[in-house]
KOLZALUM-446775 format. One line per field, with one value per residue (C-alpha): residue number from 1; residue in three letters; chain; x, y, z. Coordinates in steps of 0.5 Angstrom, whole numbers, padded with zeros to 4 digits. Example, Ala and Ser with C-alpha at 12.3 -4.5 7.8 and 13.67 -1.06 7.14 Angstrom:
# KOLZALUM-446775
vextor	c(1,2)
romi	c(ALA,SER)
fiba	c(A,A)
px	c(0025,0027)
py	c(-0009,-0002)
pz	c(0016,0014)
***
This chain:
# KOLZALUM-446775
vextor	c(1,2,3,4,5,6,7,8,9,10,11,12,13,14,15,16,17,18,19,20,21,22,23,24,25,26,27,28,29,30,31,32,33,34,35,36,37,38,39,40,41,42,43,44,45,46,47,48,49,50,51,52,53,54,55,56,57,58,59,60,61,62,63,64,65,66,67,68,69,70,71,72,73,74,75,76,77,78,79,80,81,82,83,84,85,86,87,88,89,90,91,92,93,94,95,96,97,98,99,100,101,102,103,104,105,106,107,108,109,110,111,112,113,114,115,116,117,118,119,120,121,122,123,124,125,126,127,128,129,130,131,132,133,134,135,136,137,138,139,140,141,142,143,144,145,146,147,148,149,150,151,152,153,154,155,156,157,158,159,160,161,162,163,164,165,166,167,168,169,170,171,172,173,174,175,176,177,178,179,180,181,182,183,184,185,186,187,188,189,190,191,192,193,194,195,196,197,198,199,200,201,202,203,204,205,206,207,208,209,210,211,212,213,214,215,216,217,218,219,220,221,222,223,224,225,226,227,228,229,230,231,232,233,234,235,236,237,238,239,240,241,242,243,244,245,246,247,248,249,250,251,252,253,254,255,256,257,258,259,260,261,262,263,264,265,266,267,268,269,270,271,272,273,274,275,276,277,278,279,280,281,282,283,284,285,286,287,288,289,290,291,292,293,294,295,296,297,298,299,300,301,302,303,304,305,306,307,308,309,310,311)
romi	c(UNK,UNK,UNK,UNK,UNK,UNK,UNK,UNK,UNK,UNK,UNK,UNK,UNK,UNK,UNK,UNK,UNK,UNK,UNK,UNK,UNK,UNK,UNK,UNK,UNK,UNK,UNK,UNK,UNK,UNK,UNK,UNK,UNK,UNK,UNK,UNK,UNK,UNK,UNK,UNK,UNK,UNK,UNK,UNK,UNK,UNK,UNK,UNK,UNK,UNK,UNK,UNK,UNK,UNK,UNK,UNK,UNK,UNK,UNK,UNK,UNK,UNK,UNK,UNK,UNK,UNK,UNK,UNK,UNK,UNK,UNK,UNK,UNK,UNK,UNK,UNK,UNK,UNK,UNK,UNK,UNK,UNK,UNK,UNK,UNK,UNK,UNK,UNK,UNK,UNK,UNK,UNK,UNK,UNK,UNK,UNK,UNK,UNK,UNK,UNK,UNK,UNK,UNK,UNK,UNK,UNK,UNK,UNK,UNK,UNK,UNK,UNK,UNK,UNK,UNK,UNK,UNK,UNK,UNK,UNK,UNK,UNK,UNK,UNK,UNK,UNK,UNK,UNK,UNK,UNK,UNK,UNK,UNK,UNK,UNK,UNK,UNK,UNK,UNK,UNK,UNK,UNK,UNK,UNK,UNK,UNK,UNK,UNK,UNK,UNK,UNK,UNK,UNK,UNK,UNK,UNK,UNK,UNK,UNK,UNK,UNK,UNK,UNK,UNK,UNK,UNK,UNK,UNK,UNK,UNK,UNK,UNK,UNK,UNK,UNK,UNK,UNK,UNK,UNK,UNK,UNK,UNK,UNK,UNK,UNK,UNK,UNK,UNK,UNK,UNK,UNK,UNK,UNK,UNK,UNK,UNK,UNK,UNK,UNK,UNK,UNK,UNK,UNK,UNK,UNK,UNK,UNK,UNK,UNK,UNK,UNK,UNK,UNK,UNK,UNK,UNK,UNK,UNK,UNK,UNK,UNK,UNK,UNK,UNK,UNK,UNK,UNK,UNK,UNK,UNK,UNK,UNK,UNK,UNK,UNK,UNK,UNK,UNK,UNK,UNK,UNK,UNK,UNK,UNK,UNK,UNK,UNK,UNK,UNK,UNK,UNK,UNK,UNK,UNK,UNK,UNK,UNK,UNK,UNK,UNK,UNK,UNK,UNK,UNK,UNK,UNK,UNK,UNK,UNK,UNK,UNK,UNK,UNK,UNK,UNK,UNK,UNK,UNK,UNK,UNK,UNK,UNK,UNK,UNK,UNK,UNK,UNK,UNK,UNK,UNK,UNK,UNK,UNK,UNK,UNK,UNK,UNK,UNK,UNK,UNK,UNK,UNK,UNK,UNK,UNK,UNK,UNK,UNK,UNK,UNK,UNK)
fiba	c(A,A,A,A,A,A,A,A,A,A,A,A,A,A,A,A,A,A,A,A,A,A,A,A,A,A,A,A,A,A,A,A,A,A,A,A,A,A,A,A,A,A,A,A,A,A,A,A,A,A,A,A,A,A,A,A,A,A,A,A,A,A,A,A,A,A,A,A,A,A,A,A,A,A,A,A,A,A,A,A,A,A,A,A,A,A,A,A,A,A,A,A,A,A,A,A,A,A,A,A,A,A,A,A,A,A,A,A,A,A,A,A,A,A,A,A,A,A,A,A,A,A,A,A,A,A,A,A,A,A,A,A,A,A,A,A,A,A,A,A,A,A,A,A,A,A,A,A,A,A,A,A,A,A,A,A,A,A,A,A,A,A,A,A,A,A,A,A,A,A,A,A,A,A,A,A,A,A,A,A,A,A,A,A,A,A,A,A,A,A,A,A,A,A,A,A,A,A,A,A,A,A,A,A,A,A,A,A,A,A,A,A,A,A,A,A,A,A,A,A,A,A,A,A,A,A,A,A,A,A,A,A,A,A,A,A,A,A,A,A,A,A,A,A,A,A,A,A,A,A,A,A,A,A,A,A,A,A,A,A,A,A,A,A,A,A,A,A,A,A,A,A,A,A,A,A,A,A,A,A,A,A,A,A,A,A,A,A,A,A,A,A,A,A,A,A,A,A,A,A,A,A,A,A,A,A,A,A,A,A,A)
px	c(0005,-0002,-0002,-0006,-0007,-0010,-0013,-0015,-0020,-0024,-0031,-0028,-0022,-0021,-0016,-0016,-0013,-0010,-0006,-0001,0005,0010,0007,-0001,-0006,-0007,-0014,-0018,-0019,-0022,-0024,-0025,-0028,-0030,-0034,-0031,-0032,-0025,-0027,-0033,-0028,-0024,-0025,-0023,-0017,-0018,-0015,-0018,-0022,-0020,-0026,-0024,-0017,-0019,-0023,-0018,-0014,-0019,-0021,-0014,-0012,-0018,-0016,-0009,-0012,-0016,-0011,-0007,-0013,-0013,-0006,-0003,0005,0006,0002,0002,-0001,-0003,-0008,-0011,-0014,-0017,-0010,-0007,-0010,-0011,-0005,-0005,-0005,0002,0002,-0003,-0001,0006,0002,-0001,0006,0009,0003,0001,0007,0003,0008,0002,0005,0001,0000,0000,-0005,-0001,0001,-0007,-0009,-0003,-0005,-0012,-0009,-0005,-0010,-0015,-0009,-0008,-0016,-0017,-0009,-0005,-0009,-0014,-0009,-0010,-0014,-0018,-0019,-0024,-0024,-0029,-0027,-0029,-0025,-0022,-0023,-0017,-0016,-0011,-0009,-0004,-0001,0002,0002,0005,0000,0003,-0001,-0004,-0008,-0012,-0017,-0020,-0027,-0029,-0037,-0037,-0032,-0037,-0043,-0040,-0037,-0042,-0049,-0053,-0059,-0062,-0065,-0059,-0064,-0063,-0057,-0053,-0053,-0052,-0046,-0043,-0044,-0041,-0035,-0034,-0034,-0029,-0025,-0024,-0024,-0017,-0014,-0017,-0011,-0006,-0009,-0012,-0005,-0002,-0009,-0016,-0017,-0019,-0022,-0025,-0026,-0029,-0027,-0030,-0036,-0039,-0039,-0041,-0048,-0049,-0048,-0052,-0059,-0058,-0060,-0052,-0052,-0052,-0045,-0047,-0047,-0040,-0034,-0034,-0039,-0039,-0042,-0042,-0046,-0048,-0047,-0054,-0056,-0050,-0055,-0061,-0059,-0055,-0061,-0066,-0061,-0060,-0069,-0069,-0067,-0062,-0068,-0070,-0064,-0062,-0068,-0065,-0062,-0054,-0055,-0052,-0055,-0049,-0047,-0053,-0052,-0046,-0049,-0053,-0045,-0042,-0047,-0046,-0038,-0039,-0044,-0039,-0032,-0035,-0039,-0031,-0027,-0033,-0035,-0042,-0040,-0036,-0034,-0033,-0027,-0029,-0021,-0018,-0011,-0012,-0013,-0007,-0002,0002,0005,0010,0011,0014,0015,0009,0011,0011,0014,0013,0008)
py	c(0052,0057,0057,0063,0061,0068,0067,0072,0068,0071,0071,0071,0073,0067,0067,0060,0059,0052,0049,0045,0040,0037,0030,0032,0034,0041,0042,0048,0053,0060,0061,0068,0071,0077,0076,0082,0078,0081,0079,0084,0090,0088,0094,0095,0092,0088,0093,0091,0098,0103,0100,0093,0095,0099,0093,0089,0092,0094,0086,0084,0089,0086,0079,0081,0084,0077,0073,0077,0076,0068,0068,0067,0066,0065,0067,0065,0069,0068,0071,0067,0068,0074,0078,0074,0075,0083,0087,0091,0085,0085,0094,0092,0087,0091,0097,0092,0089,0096,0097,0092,0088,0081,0078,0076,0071,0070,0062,0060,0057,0050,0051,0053,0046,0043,0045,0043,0036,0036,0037,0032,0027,0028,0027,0021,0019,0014,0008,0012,0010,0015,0021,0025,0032,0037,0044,0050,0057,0064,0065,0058,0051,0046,0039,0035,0027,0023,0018,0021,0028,0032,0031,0028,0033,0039,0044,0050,0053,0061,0057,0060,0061,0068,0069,0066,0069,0076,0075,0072,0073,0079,0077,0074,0068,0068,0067,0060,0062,0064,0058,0055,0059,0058,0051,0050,0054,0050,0044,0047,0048,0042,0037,0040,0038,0032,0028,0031,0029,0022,0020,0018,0013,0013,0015,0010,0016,0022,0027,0034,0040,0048,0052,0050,0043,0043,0047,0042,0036,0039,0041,0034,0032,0031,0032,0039,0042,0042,0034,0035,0035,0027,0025,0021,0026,0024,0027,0024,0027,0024,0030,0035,0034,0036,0042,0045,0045,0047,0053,0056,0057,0060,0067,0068,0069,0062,0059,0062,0059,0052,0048,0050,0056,0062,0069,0072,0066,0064,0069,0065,0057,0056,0058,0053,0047,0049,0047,0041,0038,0039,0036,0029,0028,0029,0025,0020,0021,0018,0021,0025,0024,0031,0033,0038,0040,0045,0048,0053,0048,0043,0046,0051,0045,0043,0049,0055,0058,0061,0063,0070,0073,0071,0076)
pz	c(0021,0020,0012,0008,0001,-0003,-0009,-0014,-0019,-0025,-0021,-0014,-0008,-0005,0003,0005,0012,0013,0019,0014,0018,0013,0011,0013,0010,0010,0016,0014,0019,0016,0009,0006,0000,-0004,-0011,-0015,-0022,-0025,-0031,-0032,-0031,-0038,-0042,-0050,-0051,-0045,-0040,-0032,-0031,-0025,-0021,-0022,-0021,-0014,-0013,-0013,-0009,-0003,-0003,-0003,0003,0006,0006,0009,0014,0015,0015,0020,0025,0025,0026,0020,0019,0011,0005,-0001,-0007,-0014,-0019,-0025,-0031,-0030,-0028,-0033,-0039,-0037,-0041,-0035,-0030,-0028,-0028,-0023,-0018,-0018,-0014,-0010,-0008,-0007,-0003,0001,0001,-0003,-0008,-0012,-0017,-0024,-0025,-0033,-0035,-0036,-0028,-0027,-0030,-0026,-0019,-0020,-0021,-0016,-0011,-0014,-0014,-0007,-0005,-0009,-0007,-0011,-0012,-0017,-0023,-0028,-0027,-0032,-0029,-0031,-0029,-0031,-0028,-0030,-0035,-0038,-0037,-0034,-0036,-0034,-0034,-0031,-0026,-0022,-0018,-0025,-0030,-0036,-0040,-0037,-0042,-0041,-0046,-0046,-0045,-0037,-0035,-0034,-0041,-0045,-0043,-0042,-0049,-0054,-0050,-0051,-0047,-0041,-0043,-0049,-0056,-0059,-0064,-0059,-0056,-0062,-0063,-0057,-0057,-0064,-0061,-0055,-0059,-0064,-0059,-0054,-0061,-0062,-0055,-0054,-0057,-0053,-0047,-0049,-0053,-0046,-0044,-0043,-0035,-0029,-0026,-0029,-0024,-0024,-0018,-0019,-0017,-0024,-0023,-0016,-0018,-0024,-0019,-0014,-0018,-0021,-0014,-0011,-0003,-0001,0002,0009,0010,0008,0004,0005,0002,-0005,-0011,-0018,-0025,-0031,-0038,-0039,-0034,-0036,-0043,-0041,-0035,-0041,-0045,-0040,-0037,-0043,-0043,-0036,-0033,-0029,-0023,-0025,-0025,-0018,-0016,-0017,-0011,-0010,-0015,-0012,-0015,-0017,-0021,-0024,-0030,-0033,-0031,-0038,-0041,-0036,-0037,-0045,-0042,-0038,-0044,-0049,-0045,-0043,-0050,-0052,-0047,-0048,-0040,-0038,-0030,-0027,-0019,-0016,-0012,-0006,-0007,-0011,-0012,-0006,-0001,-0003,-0007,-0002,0001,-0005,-0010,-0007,-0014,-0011,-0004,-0002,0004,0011,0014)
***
């Protein structure tokens, strides 16, 4: 069966249209995006503005069109944490579904966090023991840990790149004091969840998945996206320290420049980096292996919580 996968993210829509059959994996077969960046349409009272709302709108009539030119015979539909934390998210997505017909399902942040575990436990498969597995989106970070393809604690915290930046950035490089704060204010706030996820043991596999992580790999020298999915690639917290340091020096111009970096998300890199230095100094990691996987490449398989009618 042809499968779409939509994900409406924080920085990005997503369509990933796959060719799933029971007790396979998932073979990828067309990938769609749009880069809206939901998340710089919060108003005042965190209320998504009209021209976010229309945008969104727009990209998710564009990405069923897609879907319907590759054939696709089931679509399933969910937003994250931009529509999520919008108090006018739901309001929103009612329109879209009256719309379009997308039933458009809002993932709690646990159920996010749960998703991303699953899709790094079916990569790395059973023989991985326990995984740790970190994720930097552009409105939270994810952590999860388990044995088994149900974590066994899944933790999401208000701690995405592109919220930090818009939240407690001024300017571009960000003055030191900023960095400053916000690093304390990462640290405060990882500290507190760490002994809920570690009480259940200490990981065989720490593992990273997101945009974030892949561009900190990359510009600490990981293998560029093109000599494929399989190929092994890992970060070290020794690198993750300096490139925190570093980005935070340079402009968003300067950092588009950096191997991996792409310009629209060079902005919230340095916020990202500030993230990623601060969970594995927390969770004691010296390295992490990245997983090519994320929620919208393998869990459209076994959680129809999420499934919306067939197109």
């Amino acid at each position: 069966m042809r499968l779409g996968v939509l994900d409406v993210g924080s920085n990005t829509v997503h369509l990933l249209v796959v060719d799933a059959h029971q007790g396979a994996r998932p073979l990828p077969a067309y990938s769609h995006k749009a880069e809206l960046r939901l998340a710089d349409h919060l108003e005042d009272g965190n209320r998504l503005s009209d021209v976010g709302a229309n945008r969104l709108r727009a990209s998710v009539d564009e990405a069923l069109q897609v879907a319907e030119d590759k054939g696709v015979e089931d679509l399933l539909a969910f937003a994250t944490s931009a529509v999520r934390d919008a108090v006018n998210g739901e309001e929103i997505l009612a329109s879209i579904r009256q719309g379009s017909g997308a039933d458009i399902q809002v993932l709690s942040g646990p159920d996010e966090s749960r998703l991303t575990f699953l899709a790094v436990r079916r990569w790395f498969g059973w023989s991985s023991g326990r995984l740790l597995v970190l994720d930097i989106g552009g409105g939270s970070l994810e952590v999860a840990s388990g044995i088994d393809e149900d974590p066994d604690a899944a933790v999401s915290l208000p701690l995405g790149a592109g919220r930090l930046t818009r939240d407690w950035f001024t300017a571009d490089p960000p003055p030191a004091q900023e960095v400053r704060n916000l690093r304390r204010h990462v640290r405060a706030q990882i500290a507190r969840r760490v002994g809920d996820v570690l009480r259940y043991g200490r990981p065989d596999r720490a593992v990273a998945t997101s945009k974030t992580f892949r561009q900190l790999a990359r510009i600490a020298g990981a293998a560029p996206s093109h000599e494929g999915v399989s190929v092994s690639r890992t970060l070290s917290h020794l690198d993750v320290t300096m490139w925190a340091e570093r980005l935070t020096s340079m402009t968003s111009a300067e950092r588009a420049q950096l191997p991996g970096v792409s310009e629209g998300r060079a902005p919230q890199l340095p916020a990202g980096a500030i993230v990623a230095d601060a969970t594995m100094d927390l969770f004691g990691l010296e390295t992490l292996e990245i997983c090519p996987w994320a929620p919208t490449s393998t869990h459209c398989l076994p959680f129809k919580t999420v499934r919306s009618p067939s197109m």
